[in-house]
N, CA and C of each residue as an Amber inpcrd file, in Angstrom:
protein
   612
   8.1970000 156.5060000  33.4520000   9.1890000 155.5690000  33.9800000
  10.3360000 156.3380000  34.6330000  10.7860000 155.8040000  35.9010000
  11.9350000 156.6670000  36.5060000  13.0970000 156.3590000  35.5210000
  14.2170000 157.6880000  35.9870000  15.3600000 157.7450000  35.0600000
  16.4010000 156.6940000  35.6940000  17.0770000 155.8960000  35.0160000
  18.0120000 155.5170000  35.5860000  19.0290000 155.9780000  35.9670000
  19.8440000 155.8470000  37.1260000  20.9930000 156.5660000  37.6500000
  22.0030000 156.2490000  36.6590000  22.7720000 156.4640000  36.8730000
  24.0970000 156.3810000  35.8890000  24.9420000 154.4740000  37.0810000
  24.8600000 155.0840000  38.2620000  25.1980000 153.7370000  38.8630000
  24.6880000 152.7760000  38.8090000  23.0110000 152.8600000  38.6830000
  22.0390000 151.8230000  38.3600000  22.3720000 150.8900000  36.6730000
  22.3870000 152.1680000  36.1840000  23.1910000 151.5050000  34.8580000
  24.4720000 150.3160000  34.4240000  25.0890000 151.1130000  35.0950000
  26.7050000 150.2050000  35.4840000  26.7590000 148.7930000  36.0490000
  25.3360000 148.8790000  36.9650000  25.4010000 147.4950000  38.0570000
  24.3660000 146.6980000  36.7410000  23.8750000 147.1830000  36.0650000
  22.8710000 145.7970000  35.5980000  23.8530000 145.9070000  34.4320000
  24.6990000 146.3460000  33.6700000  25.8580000 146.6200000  32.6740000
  26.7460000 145.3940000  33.2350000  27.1610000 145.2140000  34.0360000
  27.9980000 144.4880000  34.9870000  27.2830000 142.7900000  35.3690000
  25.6190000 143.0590000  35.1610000  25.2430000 141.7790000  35.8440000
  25.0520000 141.1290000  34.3020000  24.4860000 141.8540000  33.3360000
  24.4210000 141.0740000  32.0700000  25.4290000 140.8560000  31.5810000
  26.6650000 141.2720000  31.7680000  28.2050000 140.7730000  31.0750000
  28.5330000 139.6490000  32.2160000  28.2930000 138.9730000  33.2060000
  28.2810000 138.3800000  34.0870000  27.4340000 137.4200000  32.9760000
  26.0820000 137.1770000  33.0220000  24.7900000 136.5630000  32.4600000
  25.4590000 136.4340000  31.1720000  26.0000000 136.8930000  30.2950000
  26.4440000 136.3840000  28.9010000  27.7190000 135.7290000  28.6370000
  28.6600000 136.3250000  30.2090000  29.5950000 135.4040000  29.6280000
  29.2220000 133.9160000  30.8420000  28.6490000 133.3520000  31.2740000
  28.1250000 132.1680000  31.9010000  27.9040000 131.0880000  31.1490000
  27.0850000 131.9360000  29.6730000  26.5930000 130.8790000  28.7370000
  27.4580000 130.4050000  28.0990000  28.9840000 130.3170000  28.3790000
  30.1300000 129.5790000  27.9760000  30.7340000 128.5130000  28.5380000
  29.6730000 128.4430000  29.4300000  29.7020000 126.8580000  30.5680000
  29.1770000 125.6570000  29.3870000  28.2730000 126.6680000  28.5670000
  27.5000000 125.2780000  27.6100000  28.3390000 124.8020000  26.9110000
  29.5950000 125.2300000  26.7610000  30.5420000 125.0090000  25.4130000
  31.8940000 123.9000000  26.4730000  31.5690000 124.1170000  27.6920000
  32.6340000 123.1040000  28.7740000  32.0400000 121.6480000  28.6180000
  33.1200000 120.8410000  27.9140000  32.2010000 119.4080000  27.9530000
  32.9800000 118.6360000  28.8910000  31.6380000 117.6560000  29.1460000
  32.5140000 116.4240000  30.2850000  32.8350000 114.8800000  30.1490000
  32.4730000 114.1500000  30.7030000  33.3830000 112.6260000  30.5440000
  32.1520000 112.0560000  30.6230000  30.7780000 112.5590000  31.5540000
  29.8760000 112.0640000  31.7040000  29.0410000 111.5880000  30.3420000
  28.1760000 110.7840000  29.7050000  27.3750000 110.7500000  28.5210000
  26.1190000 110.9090000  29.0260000  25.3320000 111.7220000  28.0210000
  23.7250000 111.7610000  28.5910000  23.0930000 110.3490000  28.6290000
  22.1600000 110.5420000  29.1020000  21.4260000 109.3530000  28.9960000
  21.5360000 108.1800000  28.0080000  20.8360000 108.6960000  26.6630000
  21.2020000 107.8200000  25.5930000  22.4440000 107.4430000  24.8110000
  23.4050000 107.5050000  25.7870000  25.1660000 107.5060000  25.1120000
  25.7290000 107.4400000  24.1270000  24.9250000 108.9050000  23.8540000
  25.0840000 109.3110000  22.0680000  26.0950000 110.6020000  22.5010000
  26.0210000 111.5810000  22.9630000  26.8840000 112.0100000  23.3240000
  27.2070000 112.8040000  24.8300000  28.3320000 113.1430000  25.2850000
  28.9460000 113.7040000  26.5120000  27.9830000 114.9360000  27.1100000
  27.8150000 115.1170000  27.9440000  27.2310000 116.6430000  28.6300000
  28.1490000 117.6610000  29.0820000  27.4920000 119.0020000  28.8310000
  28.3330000 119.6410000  29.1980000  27.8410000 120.1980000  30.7680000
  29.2770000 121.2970000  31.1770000  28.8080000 121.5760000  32.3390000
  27.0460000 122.4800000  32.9670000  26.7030000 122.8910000  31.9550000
  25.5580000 124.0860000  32.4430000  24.3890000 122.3490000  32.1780000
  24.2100000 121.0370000  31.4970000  23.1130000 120.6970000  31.5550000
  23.6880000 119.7400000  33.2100000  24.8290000 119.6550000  33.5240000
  25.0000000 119.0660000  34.7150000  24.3630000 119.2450000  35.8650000
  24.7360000 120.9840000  35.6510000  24.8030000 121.8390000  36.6220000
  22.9290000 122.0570000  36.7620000  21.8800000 121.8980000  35.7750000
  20.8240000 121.9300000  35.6450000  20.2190000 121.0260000  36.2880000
  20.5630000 119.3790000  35.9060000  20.0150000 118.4660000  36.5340000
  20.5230000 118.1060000  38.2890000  21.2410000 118.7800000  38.5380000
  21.8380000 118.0260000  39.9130000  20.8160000 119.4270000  40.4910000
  20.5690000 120.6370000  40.0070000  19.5220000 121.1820000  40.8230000
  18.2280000 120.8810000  40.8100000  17.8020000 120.2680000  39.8040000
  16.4630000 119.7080000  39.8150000  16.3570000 118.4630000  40.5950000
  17.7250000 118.0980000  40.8730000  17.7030000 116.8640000  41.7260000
  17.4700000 117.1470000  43.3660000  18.0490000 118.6350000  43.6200000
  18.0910000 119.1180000  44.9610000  16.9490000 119.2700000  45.2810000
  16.0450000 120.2600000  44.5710000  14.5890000 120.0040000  44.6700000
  13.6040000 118.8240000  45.2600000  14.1950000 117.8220000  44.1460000
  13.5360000 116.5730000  44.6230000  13.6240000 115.8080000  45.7640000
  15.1410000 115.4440000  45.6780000  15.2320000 115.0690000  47.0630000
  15.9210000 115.5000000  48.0330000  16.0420000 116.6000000  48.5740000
  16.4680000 117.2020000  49.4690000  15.7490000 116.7180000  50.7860000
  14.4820000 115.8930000  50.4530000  13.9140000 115.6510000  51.5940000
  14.3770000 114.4290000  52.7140000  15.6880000 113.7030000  51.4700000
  17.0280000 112.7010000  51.9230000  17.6480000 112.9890000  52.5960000
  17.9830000 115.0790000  52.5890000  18.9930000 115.1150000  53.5230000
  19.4420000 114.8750000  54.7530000  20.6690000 114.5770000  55.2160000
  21.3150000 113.8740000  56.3500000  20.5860000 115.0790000  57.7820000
  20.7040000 116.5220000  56.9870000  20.1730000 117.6020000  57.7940000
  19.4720000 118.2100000  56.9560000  18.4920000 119.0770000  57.6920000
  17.4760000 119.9840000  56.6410000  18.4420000 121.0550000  56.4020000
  18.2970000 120.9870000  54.8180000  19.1400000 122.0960000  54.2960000
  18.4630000 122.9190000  53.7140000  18.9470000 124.4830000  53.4620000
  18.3140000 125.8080000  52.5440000  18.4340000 125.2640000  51.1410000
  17.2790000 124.9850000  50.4080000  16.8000000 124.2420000  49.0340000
  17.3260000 125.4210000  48.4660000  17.3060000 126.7550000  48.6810000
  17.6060000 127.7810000  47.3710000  19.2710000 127.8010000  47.3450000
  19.9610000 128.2490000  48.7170000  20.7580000 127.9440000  48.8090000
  21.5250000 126.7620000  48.1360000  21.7570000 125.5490000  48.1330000
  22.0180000 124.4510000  47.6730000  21.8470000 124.6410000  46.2120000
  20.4540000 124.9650000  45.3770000  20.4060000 124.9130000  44.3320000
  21.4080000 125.9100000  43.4750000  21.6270000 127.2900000  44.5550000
  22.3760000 128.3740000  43.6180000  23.6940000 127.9080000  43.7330000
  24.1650000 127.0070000  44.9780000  25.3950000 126.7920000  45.0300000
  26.2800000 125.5240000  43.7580000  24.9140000 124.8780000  43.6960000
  25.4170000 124.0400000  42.2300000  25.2380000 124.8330000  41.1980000
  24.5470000 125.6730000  40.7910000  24.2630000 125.9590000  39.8170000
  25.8210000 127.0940000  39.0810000  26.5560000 127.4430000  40.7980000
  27.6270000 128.4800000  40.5590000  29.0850000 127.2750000  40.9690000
  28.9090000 126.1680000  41.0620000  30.0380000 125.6540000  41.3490000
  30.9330000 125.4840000  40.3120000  30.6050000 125.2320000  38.6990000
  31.3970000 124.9230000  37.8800000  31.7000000 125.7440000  37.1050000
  31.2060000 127.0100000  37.4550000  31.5490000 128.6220000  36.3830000
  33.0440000 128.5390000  36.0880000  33.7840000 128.0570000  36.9980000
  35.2050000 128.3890000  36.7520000  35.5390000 127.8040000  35.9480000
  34.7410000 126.6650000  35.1160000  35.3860000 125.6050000  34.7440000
  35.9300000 126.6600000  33.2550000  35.0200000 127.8930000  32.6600000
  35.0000000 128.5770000  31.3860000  36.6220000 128.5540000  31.4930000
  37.0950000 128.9320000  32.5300000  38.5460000 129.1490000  32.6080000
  39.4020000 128.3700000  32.6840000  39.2050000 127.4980000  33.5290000
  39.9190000 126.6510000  33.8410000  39.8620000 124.8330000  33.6680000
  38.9200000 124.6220000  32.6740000  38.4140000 123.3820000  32.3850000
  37.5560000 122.5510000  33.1860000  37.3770000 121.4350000  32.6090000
  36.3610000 120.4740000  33.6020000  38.0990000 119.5950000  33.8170000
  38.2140000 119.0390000  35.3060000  39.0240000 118.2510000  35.7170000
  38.1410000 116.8800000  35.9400000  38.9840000 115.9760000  35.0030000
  37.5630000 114.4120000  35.2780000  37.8690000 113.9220000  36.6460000
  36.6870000 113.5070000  37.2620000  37.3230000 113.3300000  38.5420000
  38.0350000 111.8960000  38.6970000  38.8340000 111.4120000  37.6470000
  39.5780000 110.3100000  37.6770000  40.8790000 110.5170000  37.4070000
  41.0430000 111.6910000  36.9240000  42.4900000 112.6320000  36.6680000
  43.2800000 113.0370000  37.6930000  44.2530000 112.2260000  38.3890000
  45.3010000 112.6540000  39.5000000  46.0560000 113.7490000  38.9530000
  46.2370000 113.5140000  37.9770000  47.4980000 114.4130000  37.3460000
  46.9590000 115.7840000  37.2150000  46.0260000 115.5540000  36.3250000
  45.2190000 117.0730000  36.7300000  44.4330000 117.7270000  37.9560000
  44.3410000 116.7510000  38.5010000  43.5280000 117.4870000  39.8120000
  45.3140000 118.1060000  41.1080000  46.2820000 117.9660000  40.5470000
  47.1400000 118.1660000  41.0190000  47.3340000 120.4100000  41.1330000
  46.5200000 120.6340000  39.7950000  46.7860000 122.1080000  39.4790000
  45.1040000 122.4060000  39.5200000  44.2640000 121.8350000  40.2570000
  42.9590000 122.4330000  39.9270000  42.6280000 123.2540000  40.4630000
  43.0410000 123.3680000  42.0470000  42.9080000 124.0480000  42.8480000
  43.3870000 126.0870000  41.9220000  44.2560000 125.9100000  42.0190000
  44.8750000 127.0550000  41.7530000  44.5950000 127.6780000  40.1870000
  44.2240000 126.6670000  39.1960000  43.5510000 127.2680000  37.9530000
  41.9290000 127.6180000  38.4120000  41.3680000 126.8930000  39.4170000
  39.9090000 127.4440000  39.3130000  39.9380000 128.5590000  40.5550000
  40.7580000 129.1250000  41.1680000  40.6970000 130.1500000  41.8180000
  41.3690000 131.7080000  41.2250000  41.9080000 131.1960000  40.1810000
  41.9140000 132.3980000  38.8860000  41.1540000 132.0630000  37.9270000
  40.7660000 131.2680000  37.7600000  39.1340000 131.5860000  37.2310000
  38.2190000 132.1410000  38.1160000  37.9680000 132.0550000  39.4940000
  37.1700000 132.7690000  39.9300000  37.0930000 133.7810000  40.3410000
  38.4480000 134.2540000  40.8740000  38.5000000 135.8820000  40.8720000
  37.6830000 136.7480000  39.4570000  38.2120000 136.0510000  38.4700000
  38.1150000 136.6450000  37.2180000  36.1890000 136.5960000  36.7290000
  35.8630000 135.8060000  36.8020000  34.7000000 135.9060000  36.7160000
  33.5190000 136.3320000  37.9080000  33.7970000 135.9890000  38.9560000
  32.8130000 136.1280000  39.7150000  33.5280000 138.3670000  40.1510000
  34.4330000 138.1730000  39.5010000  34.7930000 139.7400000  39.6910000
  34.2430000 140.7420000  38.7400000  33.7360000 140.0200000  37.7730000
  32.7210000 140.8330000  36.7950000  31.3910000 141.6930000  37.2640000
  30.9470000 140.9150000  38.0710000  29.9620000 141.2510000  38.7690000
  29.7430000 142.8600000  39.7630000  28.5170000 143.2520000  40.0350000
  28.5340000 144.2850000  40.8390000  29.3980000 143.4540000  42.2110000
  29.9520000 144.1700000  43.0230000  30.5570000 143.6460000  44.3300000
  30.1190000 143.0530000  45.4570000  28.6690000 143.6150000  45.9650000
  28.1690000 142.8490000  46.2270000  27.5160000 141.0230000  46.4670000
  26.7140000 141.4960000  44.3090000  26.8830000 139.9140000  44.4350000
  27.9640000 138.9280000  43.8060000  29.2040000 139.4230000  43.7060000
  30.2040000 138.6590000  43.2820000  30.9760000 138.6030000  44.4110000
  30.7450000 139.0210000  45.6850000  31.2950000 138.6430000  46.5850000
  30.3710000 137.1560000  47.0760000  29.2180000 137.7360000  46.8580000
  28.0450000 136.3520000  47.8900000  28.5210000 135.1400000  46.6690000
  28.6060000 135.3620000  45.7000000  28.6920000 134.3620000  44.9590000
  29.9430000 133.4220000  44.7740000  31.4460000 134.0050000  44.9680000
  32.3820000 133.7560000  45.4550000  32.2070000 133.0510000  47.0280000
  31.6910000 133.4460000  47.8480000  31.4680000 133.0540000  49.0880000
  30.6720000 131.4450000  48.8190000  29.6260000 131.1700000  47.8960000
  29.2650000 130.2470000  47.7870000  29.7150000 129.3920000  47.3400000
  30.8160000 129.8600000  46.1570000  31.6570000 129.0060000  45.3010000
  32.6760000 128.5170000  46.5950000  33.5620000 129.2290000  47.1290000
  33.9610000 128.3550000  48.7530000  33.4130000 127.3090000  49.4560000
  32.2410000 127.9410000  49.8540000  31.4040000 127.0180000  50.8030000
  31.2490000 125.3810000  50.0380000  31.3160000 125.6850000  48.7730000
  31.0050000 123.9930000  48.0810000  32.5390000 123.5720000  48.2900000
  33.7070000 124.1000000  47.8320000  34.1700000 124.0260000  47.9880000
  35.2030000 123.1860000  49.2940000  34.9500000 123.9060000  50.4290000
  35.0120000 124.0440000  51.6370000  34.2490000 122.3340000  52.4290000
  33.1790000 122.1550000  51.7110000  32.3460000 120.6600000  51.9590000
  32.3600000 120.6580000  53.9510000  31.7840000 121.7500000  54.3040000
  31.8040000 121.9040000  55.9760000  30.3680000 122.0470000  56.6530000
  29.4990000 122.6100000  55.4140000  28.2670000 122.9340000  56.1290000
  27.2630000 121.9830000  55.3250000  26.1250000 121.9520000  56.0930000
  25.4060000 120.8190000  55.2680000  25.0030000 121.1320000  53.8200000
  24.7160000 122.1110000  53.8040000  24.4090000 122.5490000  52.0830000
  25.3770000 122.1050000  51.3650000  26.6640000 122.6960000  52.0010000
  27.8060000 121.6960000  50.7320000  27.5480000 120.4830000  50.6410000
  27.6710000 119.8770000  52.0360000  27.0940000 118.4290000  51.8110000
  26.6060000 117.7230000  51.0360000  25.5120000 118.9070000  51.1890000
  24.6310000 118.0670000  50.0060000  24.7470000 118.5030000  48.7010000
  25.2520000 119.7490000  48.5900000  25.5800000 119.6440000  46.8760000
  26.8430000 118.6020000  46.4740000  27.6350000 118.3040000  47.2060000
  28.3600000 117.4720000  47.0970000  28.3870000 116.0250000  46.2970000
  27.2010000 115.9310000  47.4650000  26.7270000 114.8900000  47.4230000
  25.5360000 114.1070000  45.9010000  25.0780000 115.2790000  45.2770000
  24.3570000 115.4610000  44.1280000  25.7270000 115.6360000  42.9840000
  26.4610000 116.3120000  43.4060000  27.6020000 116.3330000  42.4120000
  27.9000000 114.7310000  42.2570000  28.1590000 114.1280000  42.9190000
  29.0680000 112.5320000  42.3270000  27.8770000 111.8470000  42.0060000
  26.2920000 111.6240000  42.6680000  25.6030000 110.6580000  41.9840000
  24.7260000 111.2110000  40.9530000  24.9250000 112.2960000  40.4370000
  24.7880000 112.8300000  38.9540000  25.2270000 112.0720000  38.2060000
  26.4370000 112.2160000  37.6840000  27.2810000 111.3470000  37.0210000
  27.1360000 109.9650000  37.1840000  26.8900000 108.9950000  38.7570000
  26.8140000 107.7720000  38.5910000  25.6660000 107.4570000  38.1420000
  24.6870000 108.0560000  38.2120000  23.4110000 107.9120000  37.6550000
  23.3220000 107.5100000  36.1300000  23.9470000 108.6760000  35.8070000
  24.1780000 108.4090000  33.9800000  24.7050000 107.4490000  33.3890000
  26.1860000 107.0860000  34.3100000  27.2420000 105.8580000  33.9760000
  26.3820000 105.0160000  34.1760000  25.2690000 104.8090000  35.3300000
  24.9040000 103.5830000  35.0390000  23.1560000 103.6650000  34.0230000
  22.8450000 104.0270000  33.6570000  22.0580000 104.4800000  32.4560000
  22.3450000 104.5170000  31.4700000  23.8190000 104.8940000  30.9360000
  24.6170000 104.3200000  29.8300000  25.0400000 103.0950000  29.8230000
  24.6980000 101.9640000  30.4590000  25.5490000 100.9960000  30.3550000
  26.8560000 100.7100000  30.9980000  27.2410000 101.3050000  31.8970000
  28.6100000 102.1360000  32.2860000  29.6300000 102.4810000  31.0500000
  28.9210000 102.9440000  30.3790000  30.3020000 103.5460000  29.0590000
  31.2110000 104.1100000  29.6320000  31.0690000 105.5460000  30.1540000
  32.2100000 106.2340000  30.5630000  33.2800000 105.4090000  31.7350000
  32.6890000 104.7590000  32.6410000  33.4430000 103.7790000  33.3300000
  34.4330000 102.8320000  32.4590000  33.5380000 102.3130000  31.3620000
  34.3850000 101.2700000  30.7040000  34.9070000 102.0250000  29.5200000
  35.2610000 103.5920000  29.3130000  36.2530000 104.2570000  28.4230000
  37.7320000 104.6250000  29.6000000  37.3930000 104.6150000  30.6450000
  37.8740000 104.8440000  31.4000000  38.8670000 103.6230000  32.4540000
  38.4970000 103.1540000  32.0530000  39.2290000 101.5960000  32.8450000
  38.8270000 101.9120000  34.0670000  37.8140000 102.9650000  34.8640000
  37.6310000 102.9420000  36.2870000  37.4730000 101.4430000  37.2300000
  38.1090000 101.5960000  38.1340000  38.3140000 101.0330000  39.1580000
  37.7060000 101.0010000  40.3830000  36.7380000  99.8600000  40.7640000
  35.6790000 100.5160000  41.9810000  36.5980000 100.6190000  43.3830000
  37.8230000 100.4040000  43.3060000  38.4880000 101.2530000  44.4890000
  38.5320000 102.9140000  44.0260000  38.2170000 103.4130000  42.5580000
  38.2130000 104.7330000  42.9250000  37.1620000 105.0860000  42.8130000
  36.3470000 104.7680000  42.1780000  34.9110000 105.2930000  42.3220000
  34.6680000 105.3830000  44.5060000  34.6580000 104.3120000  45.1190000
  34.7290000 104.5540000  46.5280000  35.8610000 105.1630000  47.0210000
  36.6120000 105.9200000  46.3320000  37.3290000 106.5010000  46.9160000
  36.9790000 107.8340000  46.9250000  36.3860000 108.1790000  45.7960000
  35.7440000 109.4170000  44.9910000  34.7580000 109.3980000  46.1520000
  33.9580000 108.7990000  46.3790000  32.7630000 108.9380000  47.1970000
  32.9450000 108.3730000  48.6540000  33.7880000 108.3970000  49.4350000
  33.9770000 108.1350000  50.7400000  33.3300000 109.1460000  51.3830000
  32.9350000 110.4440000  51.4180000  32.1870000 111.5290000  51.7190000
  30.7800000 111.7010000  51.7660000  30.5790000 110.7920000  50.7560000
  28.8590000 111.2500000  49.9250000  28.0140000 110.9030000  50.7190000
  28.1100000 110.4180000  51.8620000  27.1640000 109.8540000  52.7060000
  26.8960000 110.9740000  54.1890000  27.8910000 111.8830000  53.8840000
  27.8620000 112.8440000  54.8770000  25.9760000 114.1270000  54.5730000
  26.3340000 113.7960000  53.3340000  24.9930000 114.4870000  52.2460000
  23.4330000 113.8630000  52.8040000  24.0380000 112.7080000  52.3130000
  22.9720000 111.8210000  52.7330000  23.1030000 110.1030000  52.7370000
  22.6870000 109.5120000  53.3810000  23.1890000 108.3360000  53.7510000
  22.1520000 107.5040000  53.3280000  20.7760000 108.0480000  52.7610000
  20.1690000 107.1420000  52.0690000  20.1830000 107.1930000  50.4670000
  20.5590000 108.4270000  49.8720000  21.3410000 108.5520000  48.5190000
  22.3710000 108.0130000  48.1510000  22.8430000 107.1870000  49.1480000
  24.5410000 107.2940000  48.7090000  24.6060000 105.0450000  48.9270000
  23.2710000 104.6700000  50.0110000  23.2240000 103.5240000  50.0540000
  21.9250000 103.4300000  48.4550000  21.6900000 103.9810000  47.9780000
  20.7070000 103.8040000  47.0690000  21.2860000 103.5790000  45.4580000
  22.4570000 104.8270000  45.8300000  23.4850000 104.7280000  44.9180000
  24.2380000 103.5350000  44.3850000  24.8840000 103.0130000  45.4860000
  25.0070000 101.6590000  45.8670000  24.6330000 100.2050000  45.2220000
  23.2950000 100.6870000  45.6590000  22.3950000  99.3530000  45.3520000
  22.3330000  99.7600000  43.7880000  21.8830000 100.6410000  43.3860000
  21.4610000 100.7420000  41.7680000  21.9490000 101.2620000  41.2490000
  23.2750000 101.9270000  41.6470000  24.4050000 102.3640000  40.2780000
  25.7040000 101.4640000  40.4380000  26.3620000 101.2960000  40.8580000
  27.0480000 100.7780000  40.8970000  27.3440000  99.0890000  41.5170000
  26.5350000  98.5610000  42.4050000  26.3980000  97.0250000  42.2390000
  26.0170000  96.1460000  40.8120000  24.7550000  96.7370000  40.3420000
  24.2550000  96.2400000  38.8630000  25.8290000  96.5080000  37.8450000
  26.5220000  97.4180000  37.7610000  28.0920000  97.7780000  37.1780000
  29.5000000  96.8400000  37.2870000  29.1180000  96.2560000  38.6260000
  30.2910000  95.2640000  39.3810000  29.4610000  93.9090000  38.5330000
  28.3120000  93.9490000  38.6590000  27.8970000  92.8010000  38.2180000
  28.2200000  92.4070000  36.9990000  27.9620000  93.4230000  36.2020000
  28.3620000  92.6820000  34.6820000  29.3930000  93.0840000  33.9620000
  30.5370000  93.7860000  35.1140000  31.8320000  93.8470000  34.2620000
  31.9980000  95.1140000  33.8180000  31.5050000  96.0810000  34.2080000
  31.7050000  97.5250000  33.7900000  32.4490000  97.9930000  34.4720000
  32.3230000  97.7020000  35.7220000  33.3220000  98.4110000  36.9470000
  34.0830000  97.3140000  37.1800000  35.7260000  98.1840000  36.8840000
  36.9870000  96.5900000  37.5360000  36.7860000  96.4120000  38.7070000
  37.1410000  95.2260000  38.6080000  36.9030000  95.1090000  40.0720000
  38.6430000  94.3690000  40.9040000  39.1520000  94.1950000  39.4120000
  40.6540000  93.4530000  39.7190000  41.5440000  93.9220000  38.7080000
């Protein structure tokens, strides 16, 4: 077996302290409830299913997008949260400082890394960010009907712990159609109309 360099060492030293501290996304919980609304999800099974979702239907998208791309870009969008929390996206008050707590979280973590790929990976964490190119788009766009999916699979619990308001839920999602415009009318029809209907989502 060849010897390892001493630099070779350092960079996979660097990628597994990267890889171990990640698995502290599992310990970030959210507002969302799993399926059986027994209890909340955290960020890494979010971040799991909205890529298995990209997979699936990516074939929705508004534009053909890079499937690996897209998938790594969700899969790295909520790393910061280890640092800087999950912000619910119904929280004005907190989304007031999110910006600036999850960009010292990301220096900090995605700086663990060899330089290389903690630069590409930082670069991706932007690009979702950023919501300019179609890949964001569409992770975007998998980001909000994740969650509505569940709310309405729970019954809308988290909606109705929440007193949400379907002026913000469409306010939240005035975008999502940039992703895709048949996800977002589908959304529509089966997450949130069936919700208006029986009183889960205010509607006044």
């Amino acid at each position: 077996m060849k010897q390892r360099t001493q630099e070779e060492i350092q960079r996979l030293d660097r990628q597994f302290d990267f890889i171990r501290e990640i698995d502290k996304e599992k310990f970030i919980g959210r507002q969302t409830y799993l399926s059986d609304g027994v209890r909340k999800e955290n960020d890494a099974e979010h971040a799991w299913h909205m890529a298995i979702m990209t997979i699936l239907l990516s074939e929705y998208a508004g534009e053909e997008i890079d499937v690996l791309k897209t998938v790594t870009m969700l899969l790295l969008h909520d790393i910061v949260e280890i640092d800087a929390g999950d912000t619910y996206a119904y929280d004005e008050e907190a989304k007031k400082t999110q910006r600036e707590r999850e960009v010292k979280a990301a220096d900090r973590i995605f700086g663990m890394l060899p330089d290389d790929q903690g630069k590409r990976f930082r670069e991706l964490w932007e690009e979702f960010e950023a919501r300019e190119t179609k890949e964001a788009k569409f992770a975007r766009t998998m980001d909000n009907l994740q969650p509505m999916m569940l709310n309405a699979a729970t019954d809308g619990k988290a909606w109705v712990e929440h007193a949400v308001h379907l002026s913000q839920i469409m306010k939240r999602n005035e975008r999502t159609a940039e992703g895709s415009e048949v996800l977002w009318e589908y959304a529509r029809e089966r997450f949130i109309q069936p919700n208006i209907e029986n009183g889960k989502i205010k509607t006044k």
